[in-house]
C-alpha positions in Angstrom: 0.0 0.0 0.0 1.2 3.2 -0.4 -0.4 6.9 -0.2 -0.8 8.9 -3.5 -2.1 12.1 -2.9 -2.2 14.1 0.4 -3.6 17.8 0.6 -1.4 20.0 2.7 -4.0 21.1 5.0 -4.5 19.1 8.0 -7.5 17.1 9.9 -7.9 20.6 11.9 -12.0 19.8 12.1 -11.4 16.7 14.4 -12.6 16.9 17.6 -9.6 16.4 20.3 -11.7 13.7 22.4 -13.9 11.5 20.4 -12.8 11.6 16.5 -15.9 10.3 13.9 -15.2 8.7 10.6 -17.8 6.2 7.9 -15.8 3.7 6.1 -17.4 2.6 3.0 -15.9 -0.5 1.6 -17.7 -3.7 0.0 -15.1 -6.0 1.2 -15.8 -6.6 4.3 -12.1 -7.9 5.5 -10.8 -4.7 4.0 -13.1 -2.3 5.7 -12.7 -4.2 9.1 -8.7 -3.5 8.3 -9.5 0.2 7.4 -11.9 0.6 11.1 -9.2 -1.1 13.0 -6.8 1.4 11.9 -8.7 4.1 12.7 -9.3 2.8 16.1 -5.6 2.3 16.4 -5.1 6.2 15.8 -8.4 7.4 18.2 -11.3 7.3 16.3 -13.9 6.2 18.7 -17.1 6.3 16.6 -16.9 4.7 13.1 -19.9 3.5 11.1 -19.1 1.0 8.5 -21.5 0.7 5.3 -20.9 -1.2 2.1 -22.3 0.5 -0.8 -23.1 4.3 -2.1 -27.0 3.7 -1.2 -26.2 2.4 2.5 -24.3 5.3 3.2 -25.4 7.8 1.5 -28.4 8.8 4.1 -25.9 9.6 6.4 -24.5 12.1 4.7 -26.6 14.5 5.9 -25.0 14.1 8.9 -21.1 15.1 8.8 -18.2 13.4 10.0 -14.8 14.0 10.4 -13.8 11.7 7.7 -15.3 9.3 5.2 -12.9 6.8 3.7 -14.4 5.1 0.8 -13.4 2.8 -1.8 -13.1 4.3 -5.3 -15.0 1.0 -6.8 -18.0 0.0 -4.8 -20.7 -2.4 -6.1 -23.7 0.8 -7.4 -21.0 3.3 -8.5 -17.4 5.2 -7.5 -16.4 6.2 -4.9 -15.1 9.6 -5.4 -18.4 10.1 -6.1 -19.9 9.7 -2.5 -16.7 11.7 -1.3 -17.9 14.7 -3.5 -21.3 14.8 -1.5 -19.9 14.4 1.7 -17.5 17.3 1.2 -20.7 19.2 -0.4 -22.5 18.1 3.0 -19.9 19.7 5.4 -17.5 16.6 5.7 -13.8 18.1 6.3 -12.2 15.2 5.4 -12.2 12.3 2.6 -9.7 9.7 2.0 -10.4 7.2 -1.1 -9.0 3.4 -1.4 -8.2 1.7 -4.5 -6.9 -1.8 -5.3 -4.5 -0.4 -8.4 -2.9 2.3 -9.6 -5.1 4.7 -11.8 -3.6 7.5 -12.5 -7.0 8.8 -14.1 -8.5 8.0 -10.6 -6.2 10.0 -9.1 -6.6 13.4 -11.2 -10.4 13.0 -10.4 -9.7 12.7 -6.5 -7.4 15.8 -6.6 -9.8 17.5 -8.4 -12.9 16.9 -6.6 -10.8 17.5 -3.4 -10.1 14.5 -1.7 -7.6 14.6 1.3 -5.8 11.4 0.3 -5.7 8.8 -2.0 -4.4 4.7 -1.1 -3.5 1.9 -3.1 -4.0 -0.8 -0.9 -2.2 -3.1 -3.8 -4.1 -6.0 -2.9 -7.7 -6.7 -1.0 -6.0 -8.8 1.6 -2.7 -6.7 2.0 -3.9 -3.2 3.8 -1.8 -3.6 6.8 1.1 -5.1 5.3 3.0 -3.0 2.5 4.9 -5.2 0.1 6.7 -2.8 -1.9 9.6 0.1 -1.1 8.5 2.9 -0.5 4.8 1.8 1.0 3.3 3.0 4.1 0.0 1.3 5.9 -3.3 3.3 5.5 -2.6 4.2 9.3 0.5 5.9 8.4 -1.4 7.3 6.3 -4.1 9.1 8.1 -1.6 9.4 10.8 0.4 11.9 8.7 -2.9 13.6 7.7 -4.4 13.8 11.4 -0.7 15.4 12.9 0.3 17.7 9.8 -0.1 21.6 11.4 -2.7 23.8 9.2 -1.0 25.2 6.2 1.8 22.9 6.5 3.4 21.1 2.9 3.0 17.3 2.9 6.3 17.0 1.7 8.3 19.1 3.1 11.1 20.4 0.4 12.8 18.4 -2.7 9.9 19.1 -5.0 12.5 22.4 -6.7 14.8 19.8 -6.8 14.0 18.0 -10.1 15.9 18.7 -13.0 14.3 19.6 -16.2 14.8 16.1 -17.0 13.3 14.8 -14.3 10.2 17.0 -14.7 9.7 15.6 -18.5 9.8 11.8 -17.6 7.3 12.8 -15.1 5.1 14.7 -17.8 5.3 11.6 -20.0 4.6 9.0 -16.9 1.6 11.0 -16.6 0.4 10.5 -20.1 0.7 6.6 -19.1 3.6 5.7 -20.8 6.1 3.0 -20.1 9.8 3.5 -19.2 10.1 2.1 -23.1 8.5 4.7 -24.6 9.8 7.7 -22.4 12.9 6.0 -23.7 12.0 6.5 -27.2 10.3 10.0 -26.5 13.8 11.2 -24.8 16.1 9.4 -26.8 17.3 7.7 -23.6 17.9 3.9 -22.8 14.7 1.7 -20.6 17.5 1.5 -17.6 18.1 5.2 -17.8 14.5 6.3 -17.5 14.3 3.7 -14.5 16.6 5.7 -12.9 15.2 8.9 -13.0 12.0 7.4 -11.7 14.2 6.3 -9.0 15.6 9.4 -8.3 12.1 11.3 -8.5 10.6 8.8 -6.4 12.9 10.1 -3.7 12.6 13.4 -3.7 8.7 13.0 -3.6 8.5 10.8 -1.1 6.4 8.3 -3.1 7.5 4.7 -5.1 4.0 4.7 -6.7 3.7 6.1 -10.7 0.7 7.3 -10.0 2.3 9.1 -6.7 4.7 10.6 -8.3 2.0 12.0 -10.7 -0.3 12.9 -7.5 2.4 14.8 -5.7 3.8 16.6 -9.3 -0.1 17.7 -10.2 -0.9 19.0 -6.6 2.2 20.9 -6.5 2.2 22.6 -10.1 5.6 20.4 -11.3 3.2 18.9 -14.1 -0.3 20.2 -15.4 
């Protein structure tokens, strides 16, 4: 698992003593995982539903977070996060089982907080890659940032020119191949930028470098 996109701000609307959150996965294993996690950080009220129609009457009433899966069984998730953050929600953090960088320009434009790639349905607590962090690292980081603060602090002026095009290209969804071809550069070589970038963003993921580049301005 590993985080792709985190806003700067912080979870400033929780409530010190009694955090509240809705976790909307089908799978039930995986949204136990998710609840457990959130227990583990101090949530204290969490209400579980499976599908956009089970919790979508309580969005009425606002939370401090909704985490929702961006594929649910009547339609996407991103979706329900846009109507809780129309309701009043503060807070929305969407789960995915894959890399989609498409999915991830939606959630950074409709304004989710953060955005997981859990990798595998059975693997939420249990990263299996460099670079991966646990959905409670995760919300960790977003509960304790201070207001205003960057996610990642520094390193995003240090890309070169270079750097900033085989992002651009990773972007468009092309392979380290084709970058090759596009750059006149050899597969190894592009590899190695992507190393490099995924350094000095914090993220091993494509599609987080490509969350972190859009929702700092390094790529449009």
């Amino acid at each position: 698992m590993s985080v792709l996109l985190e806003q700067p701000a912080s979870l400033v609307a929780y409530r010190p003593n009694k955090p509240t959150a809705m976790v909307v996965v089908a799978d039930p294993r995986v949204r136990s995982t998710v609840t457990r996690h959130l227990w583990a950080l101090g949530v204290r009220d969490v209400i579980e539903a499976s599908s956009i129609a089970e919790a979508r009457p309580r969005v009425g009433n606002p939370r401090d977070i909704c985490v929702a899966d961006v594929h649910l069984p009547d339609g996407s998730g991103l979706t329900l996060l846009s109507e809780t953050r129309a309701a009043g929600w503060p807070n929305g953090l969407a789960l995915s089982a894959a890399d989609d960088i498409g999915a991830v320009r939606n959630a950074l434009a409709g304004g989710v907080k953060g955005y997981v790639v859990t990798g595998t349905r059975t693997n939420l607590g249990h990263p299996g890659r460099p670079g991966a962090a646990p959905i409670g690292a995760a919300a960790a980081r977003l509960h304790r940032r201070p207001p205003g603060a960057p996610s990642h602090p520094g390193g995003y002026r240090e890309l070169s020119g270079r750097e900033v095009e085989v992002l651009r290209l990773v972007a468009e969804g092309q392979s380290n191949k084709a970058i090759g071809v596009s750059m006149g550069l050899s597969a190894l070589t592009v590899k190695s930028h992507l190393a490099r970038i995924a350094r000095k963003l914090g993220t091993g993921d494509r599609a987080g470098m490509v969350a972190v580049a859009l929702r700092t301005g390094i790529i449009h």
